[in-house]
N, C-alpha and C positions, 0 to 999 in steps of 0.2 A: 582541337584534337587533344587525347588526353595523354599524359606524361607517360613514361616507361613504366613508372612506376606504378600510376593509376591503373593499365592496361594490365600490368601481374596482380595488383589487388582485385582487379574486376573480374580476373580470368580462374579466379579461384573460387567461384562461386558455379557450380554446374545448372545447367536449366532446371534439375530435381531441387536444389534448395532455392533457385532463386522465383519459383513457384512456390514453393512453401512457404517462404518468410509473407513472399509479395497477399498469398492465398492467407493469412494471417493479420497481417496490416491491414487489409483491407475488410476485412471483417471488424476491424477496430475503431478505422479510420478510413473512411473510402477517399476521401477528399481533406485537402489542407495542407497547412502548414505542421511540418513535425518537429519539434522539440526533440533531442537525444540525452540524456544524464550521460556523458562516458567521462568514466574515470580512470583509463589507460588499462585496467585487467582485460587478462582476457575474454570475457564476457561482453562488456562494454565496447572494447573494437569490433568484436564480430557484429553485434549489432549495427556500429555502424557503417562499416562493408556493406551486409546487406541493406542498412536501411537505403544506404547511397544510391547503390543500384538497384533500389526500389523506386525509389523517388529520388529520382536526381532532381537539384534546382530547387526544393522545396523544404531541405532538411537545413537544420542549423541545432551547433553542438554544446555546451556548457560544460566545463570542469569544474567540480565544487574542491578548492583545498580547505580542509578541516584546520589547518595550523598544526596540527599533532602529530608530524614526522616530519622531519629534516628535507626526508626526499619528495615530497607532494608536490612542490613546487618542479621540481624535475619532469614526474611527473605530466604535469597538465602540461608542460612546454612541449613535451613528445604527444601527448594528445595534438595541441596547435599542430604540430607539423604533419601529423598524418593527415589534420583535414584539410591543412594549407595546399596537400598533393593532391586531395581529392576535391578542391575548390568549396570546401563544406565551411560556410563562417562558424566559428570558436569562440566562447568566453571562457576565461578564468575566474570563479567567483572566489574569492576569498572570505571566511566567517570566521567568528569568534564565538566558541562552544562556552555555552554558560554549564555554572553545577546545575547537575539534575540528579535528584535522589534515586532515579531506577539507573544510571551509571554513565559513561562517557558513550557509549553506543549510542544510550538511544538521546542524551543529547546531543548527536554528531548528527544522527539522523533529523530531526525537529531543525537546526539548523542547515539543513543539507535542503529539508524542502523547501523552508520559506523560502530560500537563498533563488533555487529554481524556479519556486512560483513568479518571483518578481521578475526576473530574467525572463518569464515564459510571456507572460504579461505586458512586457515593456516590449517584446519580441513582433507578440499579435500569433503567436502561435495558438494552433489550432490545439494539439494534444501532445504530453510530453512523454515520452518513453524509455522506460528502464529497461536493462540487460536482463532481468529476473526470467531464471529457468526451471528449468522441471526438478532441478536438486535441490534448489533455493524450496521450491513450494513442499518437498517432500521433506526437507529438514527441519520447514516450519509446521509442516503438521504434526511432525515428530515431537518437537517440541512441546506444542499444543498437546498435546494429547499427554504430555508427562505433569502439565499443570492442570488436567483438569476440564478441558474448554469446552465449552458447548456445540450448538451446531455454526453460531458463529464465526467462532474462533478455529472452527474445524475448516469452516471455507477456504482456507490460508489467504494465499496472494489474486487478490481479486485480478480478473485480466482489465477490467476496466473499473474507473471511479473515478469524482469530480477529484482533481487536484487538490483542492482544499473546499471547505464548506461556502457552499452557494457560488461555487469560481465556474465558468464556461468550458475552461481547460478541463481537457479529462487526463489522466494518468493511466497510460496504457501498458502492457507486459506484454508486447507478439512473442517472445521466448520460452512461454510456460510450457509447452509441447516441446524444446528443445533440452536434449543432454550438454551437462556441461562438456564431455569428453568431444561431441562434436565444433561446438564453439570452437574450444580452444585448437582442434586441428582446422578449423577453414583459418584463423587468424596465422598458427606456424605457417601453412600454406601461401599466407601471402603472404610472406617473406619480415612480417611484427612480431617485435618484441614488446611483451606485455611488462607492464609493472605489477610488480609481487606485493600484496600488504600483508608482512608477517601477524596482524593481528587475526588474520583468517585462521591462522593456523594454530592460535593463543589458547593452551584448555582452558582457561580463565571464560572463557564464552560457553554459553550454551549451546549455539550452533556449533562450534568444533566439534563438540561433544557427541550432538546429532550427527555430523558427519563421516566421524569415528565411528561410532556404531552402524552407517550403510556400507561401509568401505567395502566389508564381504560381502556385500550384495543384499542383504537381508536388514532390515524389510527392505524391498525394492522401491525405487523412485518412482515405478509406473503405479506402484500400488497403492503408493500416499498421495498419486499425486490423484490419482482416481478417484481416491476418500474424497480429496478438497472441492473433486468437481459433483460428488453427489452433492456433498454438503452445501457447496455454492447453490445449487439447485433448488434444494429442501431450505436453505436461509430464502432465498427469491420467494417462493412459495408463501412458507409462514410470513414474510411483510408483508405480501400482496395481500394476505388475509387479513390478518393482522389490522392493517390500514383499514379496510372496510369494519372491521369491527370498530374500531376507535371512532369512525367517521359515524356508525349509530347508536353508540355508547355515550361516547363523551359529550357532556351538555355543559352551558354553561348559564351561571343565576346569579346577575350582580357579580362582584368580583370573583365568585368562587364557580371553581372546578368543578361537575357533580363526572363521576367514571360507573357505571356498574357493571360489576365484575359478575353478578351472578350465575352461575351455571359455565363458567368458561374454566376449561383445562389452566392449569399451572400457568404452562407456556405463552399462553396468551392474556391467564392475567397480570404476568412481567409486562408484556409491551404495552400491555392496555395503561398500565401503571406509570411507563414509562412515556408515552403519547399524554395522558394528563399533566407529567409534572412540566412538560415541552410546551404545554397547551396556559400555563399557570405559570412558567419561565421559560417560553423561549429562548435559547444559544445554551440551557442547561445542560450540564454533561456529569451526570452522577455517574460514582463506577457502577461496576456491576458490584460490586461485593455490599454496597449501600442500599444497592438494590432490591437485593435480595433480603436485606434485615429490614426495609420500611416493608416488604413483601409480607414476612413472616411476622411483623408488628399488628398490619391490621389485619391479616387473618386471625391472628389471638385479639383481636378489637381493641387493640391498644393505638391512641394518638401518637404519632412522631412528628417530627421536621426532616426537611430534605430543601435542598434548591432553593431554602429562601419561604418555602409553604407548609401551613402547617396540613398534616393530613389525617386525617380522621375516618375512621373506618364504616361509617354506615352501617347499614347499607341505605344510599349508594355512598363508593368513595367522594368525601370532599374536601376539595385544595384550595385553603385560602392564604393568602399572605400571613406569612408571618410574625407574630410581632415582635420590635427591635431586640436585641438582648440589653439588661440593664448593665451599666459599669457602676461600679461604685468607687 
């Protein structure tokens, strides 16, 4: 029978959202074990309120402390307890954020996923899910879109992807159709207090900054967040093409690479370019800004290196190992 407390968290959920969430999940994840990231905001309980009474018996929760606030540890103890009422099993993961030259965000993040993948892994969890909603993905297209980003980077917050490269786990988002202003009143509703991370509210971020600028309403969250689902769309598209071209392009002669690029749009001869150099260094992960100058090297028929391969412009392109650099 469920506690007093269980029964007012559950009772805050009306049949319309608990179809919704359920009509969602299951489009993500029809079957399995679910993984939760909650990190005590209110984003993250709501999640998992509804994931509860989506999947009871099947959910189990992780709190990742970054080490970088006093109160984290508080924190994830109040995570523990709400799912101690909800009979939800709980970890605490504790990490240690290494320097990263793009700043303490996005190494807090890189140590926040491994942290969960082994958790997820060790768990036998089927797919892990984050709180990520419809303000989330419309502040990151906002963003995206002030540096520049392609159709890519325009997709924003994928609703699904492997966890990590070649992992079984998928990493899913059921919230991307949700407002954050709903979230956080089903959580007031049942009777939680969320934890506050002032660093949300930091202008030192680019997201504040983005989120600053929707406060009036303009650009709308429905309307960025509709850009991220064309673009997810038209991203889908050009791979699937994409791949077939590389699958009749790409050849290979003794060690080297042959790609021909002949007669193909821009767009495709990026990936084409960049399916060879994966083909010639597999696990390679060139950025894109590299990308685009070994791009613009052998359209001017100039030789470069990349990834370890030297590349030479044909036609056709060809990628062969590179030779060592001398030291003296």
């Amino acid at each position: 029978m469920p506690s007093a407390s269980e029964a007012r968290e559950r009772a805050t959920l009306t049949p319309e959202l608990r179809d919704r969430f359920r009509a969602a999940l299951d489009a993500l994840l029809p079957a399995g074990r679910l993984g939760l990231a909650v990190s005590g905001g209110p984003d993250s309980l709501a999640l998992l309120l509804l994931a509860h009474d989506a999947r009871p018996g099947t959910v189990m929760t992780a709190t990742v402390d970054h080490g970088l606030r006093a109160e984290a540890a508080d924190e994830a103890a109040m995570v523990a307890a709400v799912c101690a009422r909800l009979n939800v099993p709980h970890t605490t993961l504790a990490v240690t954020i290494a320097d990263d030259p793009r700043g303490v965000q996005a190494a807090a993040r890189n140590a926040r996923y491994a942290a969960l993948g082994e958790w997820a892994d060790a768990e036998g969890v089927t797919a892990l899910a984050t709180a990520h909603h419809m303000d989330d993905q419309a502040e990151t297209i906002l963003m995206r879109l002030a540096r520049g980003a392609g159709i890519g980077g325009l997709s924003g917050i994928r609703r699904s992807r492997p966890l990590a490269e070649g992992s079984a786990i998928r990493l899913i988002r059921p919230l991307l159709d949700w407002r954050k202003t709903e979230l956080a009143a089903l959580v007031l509703a049942a009777g939680l207090e969320p934890a506050r991370d002032p660093s949300n509210a930091s202008p030192r971020y680019d997201r504040t900054r983005a989120r600053a600028l929707m406060a009036d309403g303009w650009p709308a969250p429905q309307r960025l967040a509709a850009v991220a689902d064309a673009a997810a769309e038209a991203e889908e598209s050009l791979a699937w093409s994409a791949r077939a071209i590389a699958a009749e392009r790409i050849t290979r002669e003794g060690d080297a690479v042959l790609a021909n690029a002949s007669g193909l749009p821009r767009e495709y001869r990026r990936r084409l370019l960049l399916a060879a150099i994966l083909t010639g260094t597999p696990g390679a992960l060139p950025r894109g800004d590299s990308l685009d100058r070994l791009l613009a090297a052998l359209d001017r028929g100039e030789v470069a290196t990349l990834a370890g391969l030297r590349c030479d412009p044909g036609p056709p392109w060809r990628f062969t190992p590179a030779p060592p650099r001398r030291s003296f």
